[in-house]
C-alpha positions in Angstrom: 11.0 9.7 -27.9 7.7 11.7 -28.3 5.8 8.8 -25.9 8.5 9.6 -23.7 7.7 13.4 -23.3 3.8 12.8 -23.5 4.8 10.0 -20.6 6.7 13.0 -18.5 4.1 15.8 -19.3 1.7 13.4 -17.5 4.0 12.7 -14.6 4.6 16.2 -14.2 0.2 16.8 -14.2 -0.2 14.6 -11.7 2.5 15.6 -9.4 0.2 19.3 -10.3 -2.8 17.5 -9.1 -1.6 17.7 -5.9 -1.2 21.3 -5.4 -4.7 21.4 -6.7 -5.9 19.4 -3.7 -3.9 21.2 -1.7 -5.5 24.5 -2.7 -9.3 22.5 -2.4 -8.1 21.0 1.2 -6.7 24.5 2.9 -10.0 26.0 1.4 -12.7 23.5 2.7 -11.1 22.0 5.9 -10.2 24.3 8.8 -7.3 22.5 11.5 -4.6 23.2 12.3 -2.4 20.8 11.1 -1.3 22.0 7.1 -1.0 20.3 4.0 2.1 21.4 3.0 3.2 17.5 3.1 1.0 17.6 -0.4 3.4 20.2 -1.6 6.3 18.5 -0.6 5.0 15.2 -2.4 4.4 17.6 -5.7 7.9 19.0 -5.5 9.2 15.2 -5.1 7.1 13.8 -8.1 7.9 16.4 -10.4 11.8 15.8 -9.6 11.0 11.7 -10.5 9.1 12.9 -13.9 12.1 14.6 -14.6 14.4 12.1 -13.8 12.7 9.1 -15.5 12.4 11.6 -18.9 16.0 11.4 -19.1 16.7 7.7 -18.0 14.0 7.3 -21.2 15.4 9.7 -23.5 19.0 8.3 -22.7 17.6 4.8 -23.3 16.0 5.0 -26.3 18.3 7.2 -28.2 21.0 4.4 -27.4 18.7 1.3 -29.2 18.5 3.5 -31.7 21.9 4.4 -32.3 22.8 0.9 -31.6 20.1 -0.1 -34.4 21.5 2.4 -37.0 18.5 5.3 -36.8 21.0 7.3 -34.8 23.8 9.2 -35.4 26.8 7.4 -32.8 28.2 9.9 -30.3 31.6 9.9 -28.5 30.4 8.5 -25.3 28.0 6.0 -26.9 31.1 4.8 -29.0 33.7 4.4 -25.4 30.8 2.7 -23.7 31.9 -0.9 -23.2 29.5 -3.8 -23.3 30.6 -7.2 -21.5 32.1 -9.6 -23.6 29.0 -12.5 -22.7 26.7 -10.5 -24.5 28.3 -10.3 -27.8 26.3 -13.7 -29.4 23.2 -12.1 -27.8 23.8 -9.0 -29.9 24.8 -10.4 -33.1 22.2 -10.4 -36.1 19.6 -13.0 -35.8 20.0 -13.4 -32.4 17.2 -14.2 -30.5 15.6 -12.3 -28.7 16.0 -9.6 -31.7 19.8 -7.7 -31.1 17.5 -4.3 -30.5 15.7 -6.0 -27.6 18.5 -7.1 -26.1 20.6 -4.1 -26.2 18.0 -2.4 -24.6 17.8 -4.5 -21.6 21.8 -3.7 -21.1 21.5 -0.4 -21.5 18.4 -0.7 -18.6 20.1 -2.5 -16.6 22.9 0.1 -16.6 21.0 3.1 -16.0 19.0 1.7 -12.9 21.8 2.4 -10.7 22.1 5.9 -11.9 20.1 9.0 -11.3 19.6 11.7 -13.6 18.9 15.2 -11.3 22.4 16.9 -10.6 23.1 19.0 -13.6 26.6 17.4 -14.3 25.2 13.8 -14.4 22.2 14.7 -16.7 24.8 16.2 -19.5 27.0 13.2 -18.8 23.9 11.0 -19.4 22.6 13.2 -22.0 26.5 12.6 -24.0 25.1 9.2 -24.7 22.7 10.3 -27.5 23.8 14.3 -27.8 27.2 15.6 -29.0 26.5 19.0 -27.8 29.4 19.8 -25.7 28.2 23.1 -24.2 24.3 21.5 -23.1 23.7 23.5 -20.5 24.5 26.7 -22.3 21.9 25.2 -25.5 19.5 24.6 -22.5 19.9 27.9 -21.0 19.3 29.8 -23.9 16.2 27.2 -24.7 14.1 27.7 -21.8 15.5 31.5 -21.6 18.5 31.7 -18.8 22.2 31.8 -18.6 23.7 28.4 -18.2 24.7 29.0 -14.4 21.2 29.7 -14.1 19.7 27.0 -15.2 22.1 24.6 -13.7 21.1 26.6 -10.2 17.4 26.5 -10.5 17.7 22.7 -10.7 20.3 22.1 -8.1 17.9 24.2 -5.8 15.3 21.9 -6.5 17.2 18.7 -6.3 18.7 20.1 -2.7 14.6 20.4 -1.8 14.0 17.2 -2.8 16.6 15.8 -1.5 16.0 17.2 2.2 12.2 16.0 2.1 13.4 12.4 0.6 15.9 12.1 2.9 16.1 14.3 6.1 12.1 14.7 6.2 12.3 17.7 5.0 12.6 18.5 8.9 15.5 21.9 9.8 18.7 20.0 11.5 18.4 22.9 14.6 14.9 22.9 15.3 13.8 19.4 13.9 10.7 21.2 12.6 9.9 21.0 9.2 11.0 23.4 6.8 8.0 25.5 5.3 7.0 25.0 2.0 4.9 27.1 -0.3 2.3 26.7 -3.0 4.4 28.9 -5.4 7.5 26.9 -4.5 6.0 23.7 -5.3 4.0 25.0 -8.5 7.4 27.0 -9.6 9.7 23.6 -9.5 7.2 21.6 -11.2 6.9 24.3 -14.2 10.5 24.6 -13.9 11.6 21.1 -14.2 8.6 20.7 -17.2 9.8 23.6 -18.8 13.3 22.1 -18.6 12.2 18.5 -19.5 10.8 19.9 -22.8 13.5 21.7 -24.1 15.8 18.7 -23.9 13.2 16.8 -26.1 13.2 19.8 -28.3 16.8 19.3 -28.5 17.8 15.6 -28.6 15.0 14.5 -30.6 
């Protein structure tokens, strides 16, 4: 699990490195036209970095669970696993059990995404009994639980309007304005956030 935060810490410095070329563009080159696309890109990258953390965490706490390294939780113990797979995951299989349970448990988290606060504890039940997790995050990263819940949800809502609406206002069709310190703030939110789950589940 530690490659998988050192794999989001990098994520989240490169979706940074934009709001450093940002600040070097608006200081060199004088148009009109903004950068602020560069910001929205930052904002959008750091929401992915956060999203693949947990689709990593989730998956590799599962293999190991599965492989005994783990203790099993709840969720992990209802999850139900096709009945074609069982010879696949029985000892001496080949490829190894471990292998192959982690391809299922890939293939099941590629449909899903990880950035509303309900589906990252309901992802995060695989591997972590904690039943009040946003509370344990709140008090980790240093707000109440409806806090932190909001400050992603406001971030997700961003994201989602630049992903999927352009980012452009649905009365004026001009884009929405973005700024520096919005863009830096969600990214140090969301690493912030990112590394206080790995605190916690690892």
């Amino acid at each position: 699990m530690r490659n998988a935060q050192l794999v989001f810490q990098k994520n989240i410095k490169q979706a940074n490195d934009l709001g450093v070329i940002y600040d070097h563009l608006t200081e060199l080159v004088h148009i009109r036209e903004p950068f602020d696309d560069l910001l929205r890109y930052q904002l959008v990258y750091s929401v992915s970095a956060f999203d693949k953390l947990i689709h990593d965490l989730i998956r590799i706490g599962m293999v190991q669970i599965f492989e005994g390294s783990r203790p099993t939780t709840p969720k992990y113990a209802n999850e139900g696993i096709a009945l074609q797979h069982l010879t696949d995951l029985s000892p001496g299989a080949i490829p190894p059990p471990g292998a192959k349970f982690e391809e299922l448990v890939r293939e099941k988290l590629s449909i899903l995404s990880f950035q509303d606060p309900t589906k990252v504890a309901e992802g995060l039940s695989f591997i972590w009994k904690e039943t009040q997790k946003w509370q344990v995050l709140g008090n980790k990263v240093g707000l109440t639980d409806k806090d932190a819940k909001l400050n992603l949800k406001l971030i997700v809502t961003r994201r989602n309007a630049i992903v999927h609406e352009a980012d452009l206002d649905p009365i004026t069709s001009f884009k929405q304005p973005i700024t520096r310190n919005e863009a830096a703030d969600a990214a140090a939110y969301l690493l912030n956030l990112g590394n206080a789950i790995c605190d916690l589940v690892t």
